[in-house]
N, C-alpha and C positions, 0 to 999 in steps of 0.2 A: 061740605065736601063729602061726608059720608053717602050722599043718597048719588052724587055723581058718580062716586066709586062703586056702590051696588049696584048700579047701572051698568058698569064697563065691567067688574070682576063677579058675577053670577055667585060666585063661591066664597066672597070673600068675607075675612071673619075680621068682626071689629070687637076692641076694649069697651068691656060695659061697666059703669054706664055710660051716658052720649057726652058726660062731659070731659071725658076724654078725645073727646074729637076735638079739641081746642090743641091738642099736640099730632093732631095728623100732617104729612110730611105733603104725602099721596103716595103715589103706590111707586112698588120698587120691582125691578125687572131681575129674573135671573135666568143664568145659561140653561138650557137646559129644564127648566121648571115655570110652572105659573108664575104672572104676576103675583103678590101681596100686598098688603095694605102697609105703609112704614109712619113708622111715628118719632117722633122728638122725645128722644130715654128724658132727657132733662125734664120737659116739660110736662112728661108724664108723672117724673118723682114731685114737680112742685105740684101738679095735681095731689096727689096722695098726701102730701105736706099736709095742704089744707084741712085733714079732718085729723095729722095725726102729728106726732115731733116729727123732722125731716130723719134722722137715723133710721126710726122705724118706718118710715117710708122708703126709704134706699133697701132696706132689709127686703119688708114688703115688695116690694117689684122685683130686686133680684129672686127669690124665692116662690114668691107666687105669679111672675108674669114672665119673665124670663125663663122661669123653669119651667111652664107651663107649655108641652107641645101636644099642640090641638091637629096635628097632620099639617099636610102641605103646603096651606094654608095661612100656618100662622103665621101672623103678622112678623115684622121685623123692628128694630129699635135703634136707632140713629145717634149716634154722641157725636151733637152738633159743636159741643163745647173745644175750645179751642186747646192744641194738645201741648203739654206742658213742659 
């Protein structure tokens, strides 16, 4: 999905590395602004899981990927999970 979306968004910024593309949504539209690339929050913390405890992966992404604004561009993070 990645190289379809670099195709249609010239500009767009993806999580490195690729294997976070295993929680890409596709791209999210906003009023007013460019497309972005959107992603599955969940599926990105079970990425991160995988090399670390789940806590510090939750930590991990709030802190360093959520907090992280790379301009207009940055991506966006979807809580697919159902609400409580």
């Amino acid at each position: 999905m990645r190289k379809q979306i670099s195709y249609q968004l010239e500009e767009a910024l993806f999580l490195e590395p690729s294997a976070f593309d295993e929680a890409i949504l596709g791209v999210a539209h906003r009023c007013g602004m460019d497309p972005v690339v959107a992603y599955d929050r969940t599926r990105v913390i079970d990425i991160l899981a995988r090399d670390m405890p789940r806590e510090d992966a939750e930590e991990f992404f709030e802190f360093n990927t959520i907090g992280a604004w790379m301009g207009d561009a940055t991506p966006i993070f979807v809580d697919t999970r159902p609400a409580e």
